[in-house]
SENULUM-667947 format. One record per residue (C-alpha): residue number from 1; x, y, z. Coordinates in Angstrom, 3 decimals, m for minus. Each point is the difference from the previous one (the first is absolute). Layout:
// SENULUM-667947
GULO   n        x        y        z
GULO NUM        X        Y        Z
...
***
This chain:
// SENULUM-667947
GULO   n        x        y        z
GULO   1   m6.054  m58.421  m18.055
GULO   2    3.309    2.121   m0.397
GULO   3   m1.728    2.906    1.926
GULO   4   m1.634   m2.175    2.899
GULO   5    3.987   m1.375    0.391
GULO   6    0.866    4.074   m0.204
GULO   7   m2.338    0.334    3.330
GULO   8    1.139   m3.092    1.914
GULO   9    3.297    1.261   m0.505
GULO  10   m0.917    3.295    1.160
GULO  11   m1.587   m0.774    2.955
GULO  12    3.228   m2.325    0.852
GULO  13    2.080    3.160   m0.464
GULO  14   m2.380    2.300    2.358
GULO  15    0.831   m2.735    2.537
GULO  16    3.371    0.057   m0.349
GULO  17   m0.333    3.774    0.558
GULO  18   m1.976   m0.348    2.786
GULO  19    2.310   m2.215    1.322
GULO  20    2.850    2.336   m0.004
GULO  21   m1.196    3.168    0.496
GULO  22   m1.312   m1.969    3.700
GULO  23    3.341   m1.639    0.479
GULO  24    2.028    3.650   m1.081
GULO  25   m2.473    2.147    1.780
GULO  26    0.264   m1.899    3.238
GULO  27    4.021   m0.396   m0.540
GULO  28    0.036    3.665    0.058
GULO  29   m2.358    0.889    2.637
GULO  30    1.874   m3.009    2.626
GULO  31    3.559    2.024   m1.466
GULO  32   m1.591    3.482    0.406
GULO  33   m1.144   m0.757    3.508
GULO  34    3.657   m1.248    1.255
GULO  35    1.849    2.849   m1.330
GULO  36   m2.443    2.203    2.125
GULO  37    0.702   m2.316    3.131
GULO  38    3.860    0.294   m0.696
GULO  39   m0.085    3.953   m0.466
GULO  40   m1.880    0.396    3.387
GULO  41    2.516   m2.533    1.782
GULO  42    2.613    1.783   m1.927
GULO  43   m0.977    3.836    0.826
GULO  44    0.083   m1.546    3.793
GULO  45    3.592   m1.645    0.104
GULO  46    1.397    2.563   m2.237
GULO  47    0.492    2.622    3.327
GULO  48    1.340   m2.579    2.230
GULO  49    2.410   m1.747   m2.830
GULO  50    1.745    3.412   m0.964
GULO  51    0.215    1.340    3.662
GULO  52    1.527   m3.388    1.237
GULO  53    2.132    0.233   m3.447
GULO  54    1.334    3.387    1.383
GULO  55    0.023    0.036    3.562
GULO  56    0.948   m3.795    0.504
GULO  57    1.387   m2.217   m3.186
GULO  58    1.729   m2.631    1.892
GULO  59   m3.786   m0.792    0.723
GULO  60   m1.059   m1.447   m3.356
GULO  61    2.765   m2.296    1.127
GULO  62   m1.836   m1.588    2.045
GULO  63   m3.062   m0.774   m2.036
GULO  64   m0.475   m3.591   m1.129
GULO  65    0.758   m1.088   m3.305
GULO  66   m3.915   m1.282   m0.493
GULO  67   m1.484    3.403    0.626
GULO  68    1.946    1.784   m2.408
GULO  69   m1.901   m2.121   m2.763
GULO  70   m2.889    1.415    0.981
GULO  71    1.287    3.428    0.924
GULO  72    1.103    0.140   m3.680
GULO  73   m3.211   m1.092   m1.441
GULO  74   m1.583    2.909    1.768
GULO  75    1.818    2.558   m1.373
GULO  76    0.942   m1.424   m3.708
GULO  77   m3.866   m1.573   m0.641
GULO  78   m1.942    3.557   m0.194
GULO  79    2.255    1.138   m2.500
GULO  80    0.322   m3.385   m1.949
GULO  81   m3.952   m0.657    0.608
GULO  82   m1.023    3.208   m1.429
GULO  83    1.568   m1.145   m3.032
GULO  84   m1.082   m3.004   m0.299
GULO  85   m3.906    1.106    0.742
GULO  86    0.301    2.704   m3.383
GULO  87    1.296   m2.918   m1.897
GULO  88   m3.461   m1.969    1.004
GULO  89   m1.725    2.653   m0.868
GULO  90    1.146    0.746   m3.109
GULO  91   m0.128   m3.743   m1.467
GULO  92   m3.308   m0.864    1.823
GULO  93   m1.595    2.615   m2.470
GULO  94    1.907   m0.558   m2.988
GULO  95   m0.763   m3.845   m0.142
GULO  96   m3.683    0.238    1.992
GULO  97   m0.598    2.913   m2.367
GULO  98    1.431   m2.135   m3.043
GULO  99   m1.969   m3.476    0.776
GULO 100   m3.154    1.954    0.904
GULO 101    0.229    1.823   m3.552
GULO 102    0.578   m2.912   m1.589
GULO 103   m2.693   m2.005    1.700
GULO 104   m2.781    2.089   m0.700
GULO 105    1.193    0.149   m4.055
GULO 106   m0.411   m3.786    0.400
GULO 107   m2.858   m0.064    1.325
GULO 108   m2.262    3.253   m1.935
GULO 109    2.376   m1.349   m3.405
GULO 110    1.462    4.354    0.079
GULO 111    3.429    0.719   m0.378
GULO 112    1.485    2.694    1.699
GULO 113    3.447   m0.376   m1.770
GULO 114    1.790    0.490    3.165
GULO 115    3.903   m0.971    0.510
GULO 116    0.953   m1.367    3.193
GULO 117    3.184    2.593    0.184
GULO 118   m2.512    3.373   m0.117
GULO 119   m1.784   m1.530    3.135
GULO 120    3.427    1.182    2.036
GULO 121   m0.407    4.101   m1.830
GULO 122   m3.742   m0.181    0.774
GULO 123    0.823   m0.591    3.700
GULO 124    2.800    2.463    0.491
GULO 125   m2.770    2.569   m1.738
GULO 126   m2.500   m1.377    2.418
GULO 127    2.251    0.377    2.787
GULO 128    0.943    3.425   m1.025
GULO 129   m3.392    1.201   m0.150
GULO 130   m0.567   m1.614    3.713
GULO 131    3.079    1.741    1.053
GULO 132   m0.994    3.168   m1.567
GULO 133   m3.688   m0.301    1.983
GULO 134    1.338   m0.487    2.955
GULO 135    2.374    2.978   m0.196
GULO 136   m2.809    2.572   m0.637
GULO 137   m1.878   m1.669    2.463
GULO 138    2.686    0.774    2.819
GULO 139    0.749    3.996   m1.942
GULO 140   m4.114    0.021    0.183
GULO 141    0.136   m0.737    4.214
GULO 142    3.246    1.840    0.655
GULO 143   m2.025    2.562   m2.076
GULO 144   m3.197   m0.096    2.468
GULO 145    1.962   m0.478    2.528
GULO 146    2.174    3.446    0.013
GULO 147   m3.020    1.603   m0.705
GULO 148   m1.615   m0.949    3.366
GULO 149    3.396    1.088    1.565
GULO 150   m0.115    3.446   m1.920
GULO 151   m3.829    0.833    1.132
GULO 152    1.304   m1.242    3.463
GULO 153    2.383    1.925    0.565
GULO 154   m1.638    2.973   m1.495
GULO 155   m2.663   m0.464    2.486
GULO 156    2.444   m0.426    2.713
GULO 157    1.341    3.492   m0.529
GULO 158   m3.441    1.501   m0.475
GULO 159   m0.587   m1.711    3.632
GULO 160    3.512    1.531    1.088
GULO 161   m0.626    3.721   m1.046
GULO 162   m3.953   m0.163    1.190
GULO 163    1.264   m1.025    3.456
GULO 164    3.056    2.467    0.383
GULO 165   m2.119    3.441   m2.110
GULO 166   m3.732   m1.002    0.875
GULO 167   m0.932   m0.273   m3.365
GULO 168    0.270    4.273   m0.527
GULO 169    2.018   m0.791   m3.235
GULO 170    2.029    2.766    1.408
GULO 171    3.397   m1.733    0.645
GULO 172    1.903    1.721   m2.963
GULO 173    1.720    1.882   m0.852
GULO 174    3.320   m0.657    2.379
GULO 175    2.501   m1.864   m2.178
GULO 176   m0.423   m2.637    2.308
GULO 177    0.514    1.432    3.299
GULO 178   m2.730    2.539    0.704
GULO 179   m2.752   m0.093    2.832
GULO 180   m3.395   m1.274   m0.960
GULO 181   m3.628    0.467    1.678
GULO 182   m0.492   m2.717    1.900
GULO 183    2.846   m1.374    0.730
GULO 184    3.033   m1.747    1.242
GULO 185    1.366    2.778    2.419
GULO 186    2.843    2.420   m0.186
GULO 187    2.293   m0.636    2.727
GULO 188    3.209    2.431    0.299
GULO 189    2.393   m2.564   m0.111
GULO 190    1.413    0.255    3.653
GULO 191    2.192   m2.992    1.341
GULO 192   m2.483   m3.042    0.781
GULO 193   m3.123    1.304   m1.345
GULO 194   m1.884   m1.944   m2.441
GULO 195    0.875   m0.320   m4.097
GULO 196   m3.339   m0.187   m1.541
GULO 197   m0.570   m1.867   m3.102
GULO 198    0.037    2.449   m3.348
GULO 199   m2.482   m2.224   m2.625
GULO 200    1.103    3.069   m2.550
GULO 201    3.362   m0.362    0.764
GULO 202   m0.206   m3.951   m0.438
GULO 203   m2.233    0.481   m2.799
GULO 204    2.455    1.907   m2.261
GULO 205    3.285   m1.974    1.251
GULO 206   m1.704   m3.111   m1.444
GULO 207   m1.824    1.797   m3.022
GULO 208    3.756    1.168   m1.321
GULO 209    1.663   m3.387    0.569
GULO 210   m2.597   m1.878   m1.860
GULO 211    0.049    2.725   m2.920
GULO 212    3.933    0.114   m0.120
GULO 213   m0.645   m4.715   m0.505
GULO 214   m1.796    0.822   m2.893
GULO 215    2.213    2.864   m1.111
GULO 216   m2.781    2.766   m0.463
GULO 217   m0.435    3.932    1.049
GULO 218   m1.518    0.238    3.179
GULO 219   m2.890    2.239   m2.051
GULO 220   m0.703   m2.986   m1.528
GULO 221   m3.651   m1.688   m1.075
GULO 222   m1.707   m3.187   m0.086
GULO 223    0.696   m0.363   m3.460
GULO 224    3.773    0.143    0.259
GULO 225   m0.325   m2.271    2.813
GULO 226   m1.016   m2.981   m2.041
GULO 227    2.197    0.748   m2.803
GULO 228    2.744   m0.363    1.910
GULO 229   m1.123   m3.220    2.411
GULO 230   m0.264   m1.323   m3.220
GULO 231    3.038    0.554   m1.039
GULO 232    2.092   m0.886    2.817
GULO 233   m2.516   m3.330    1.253
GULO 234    0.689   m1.234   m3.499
GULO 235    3.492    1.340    0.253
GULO 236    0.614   m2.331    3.313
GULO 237   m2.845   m2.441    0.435
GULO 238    1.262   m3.410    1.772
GULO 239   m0.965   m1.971   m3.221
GULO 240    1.884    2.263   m2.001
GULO 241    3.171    1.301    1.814
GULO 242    1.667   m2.627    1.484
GULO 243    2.284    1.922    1.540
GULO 244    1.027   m0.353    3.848
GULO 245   m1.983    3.785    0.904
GULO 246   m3.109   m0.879   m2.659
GULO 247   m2.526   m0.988    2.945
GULO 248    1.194    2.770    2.894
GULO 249   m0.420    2.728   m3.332
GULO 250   m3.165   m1.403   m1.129
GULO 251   m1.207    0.359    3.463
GULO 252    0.753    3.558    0.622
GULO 253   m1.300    1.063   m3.744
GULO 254   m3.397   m1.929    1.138
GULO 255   m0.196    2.182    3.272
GULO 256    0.572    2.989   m1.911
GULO 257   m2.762   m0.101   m2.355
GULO 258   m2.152   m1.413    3.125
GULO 259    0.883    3.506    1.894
GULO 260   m0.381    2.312   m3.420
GULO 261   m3.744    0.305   m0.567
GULO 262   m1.315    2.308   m0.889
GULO 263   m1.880    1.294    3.147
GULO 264    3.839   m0.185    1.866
GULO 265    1.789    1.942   m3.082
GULO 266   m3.309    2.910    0.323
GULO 267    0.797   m0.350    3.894
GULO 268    3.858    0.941   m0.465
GULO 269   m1.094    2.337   m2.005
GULO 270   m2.103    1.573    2.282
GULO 271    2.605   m0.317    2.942
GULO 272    2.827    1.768   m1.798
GULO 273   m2.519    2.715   m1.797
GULO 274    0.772   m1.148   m3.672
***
């Protein structure tokens, strides 16, 4: 008798579970769904509130008490409702999580031996994990990504120095400046003629810059490429470095290792007879 009362009492707990993880889950999508309505509205009056703030105070003057009740809404809510929908989340799977534990023990007569309070570390863990996920997921396509970009641009410059040399492989040495085989021309400089485009030239100007980011000789190889995008991307990644420079630096340390493959370091190479 005792254990048929054990199951009627669990399934009245899985109800009340069910109940609230509907009722929570709903609460947060509804909340989730106006903060994203608010940012948008928020990202457009932003512009036009802090230009009419600068140009033209006196103007805010003018605007009725009732729509600054609104106006207020928009741009406290997102920050307040972002909040609020974390809060949801973490009690909807602390007490769903608890009830539904405790329901099926009811119902099978097991005991898990679970406290209610290590319901709130098991979701910070959780949530941890989901974050951590999500992080090598974006590294992994940032990852694929530059590495499209690198085999790009390598094949851009392949394209560049097949055009401008005919594909000879003769356009070195010349330290950057030298004539090639099939190439661009060789005017004499007179007033008004024609500057023709050096790819060498270009080639190396870029080559140095984006070795000099990464702080490595110019003799440099693939190897010490990596070691060194490693150590300066970790050094001033956006997640990491919050700094106001972090993004711009991470930027031009990602186009550097994009230019420094290993075909465009044996090109320098080639071009300047190292």
């Amino acid at each position: 008798m005792k254990r048929f009362f054990s199951k009627i009492w669990g399934y009245i707990i899985f109800g009340i579970a069910k109940f609230f993880d509907v009722i929570l889950g709903g609460l947060n999508k509804g909340i989730s769904f106006l903060v994203n309505i608010t940012k948008r509205i928020r990202n457009v009056l932003a512009p036009i509130t802090i230009g009419v703030l600068f140009f033209s105070p006196f103007l805010f003057r003018l605007i009725p008490i009732f729509l600054w009740i609104p106006l207020l809404i928009i741009f406290i809510f997102p920050f307040l409702g972002s909040g609020f929908v974390s809060f949801l989340e973490y009690w909807k799977y602390v007490l769903c999580e608890f009830l539904y534990d405790k329901s099926e023990d009811l119902i099978k007569g097991t005991s898990k031996g679970q406290i209610f309070g290590s319901y709130g570390d098991k979701y910070k863990k959780q949530k941890a994990a989901q974050e951590e996920a999500e992080r090598r997921k974006k590294y992994a396509e940032e990852a694929a990504a530059r590495e499209k970009r690198r085999q790009q641009q390598q094949e851009q410059w392949a394209r560049i120095f097949e055009q401008f040399f005919g594909g000879t492989g003769s356009y070195g040495p010349f330290g950057g400046y030298g004539t090639g085989t099939g190439g661009y021309g060789t005017g004499t400089g007179g007033y008004g003629q024609a500057r023709y485009y050096n790819p060498a030239a270009d080639f190396n100007q870029q080559y140095r810059k984006h070795c000099d980011v990464l702080e490595i000789p110019y003799n440099t190889d693939e190897y010490q490429v990596k070691l060194a995008y490693r150590k300066k991307a970790k050094e001033y990644h956006p997640d990491i470095n919050k700094s106001a420079n972090a993004t711009q630096k991470f930027q031009e340390i990602s186009s550097a290792y994009e230019f420094l493959s290993q075909e465009n370091i044996d090109r320098y190479k080639r071009l300047n007879n190292m």
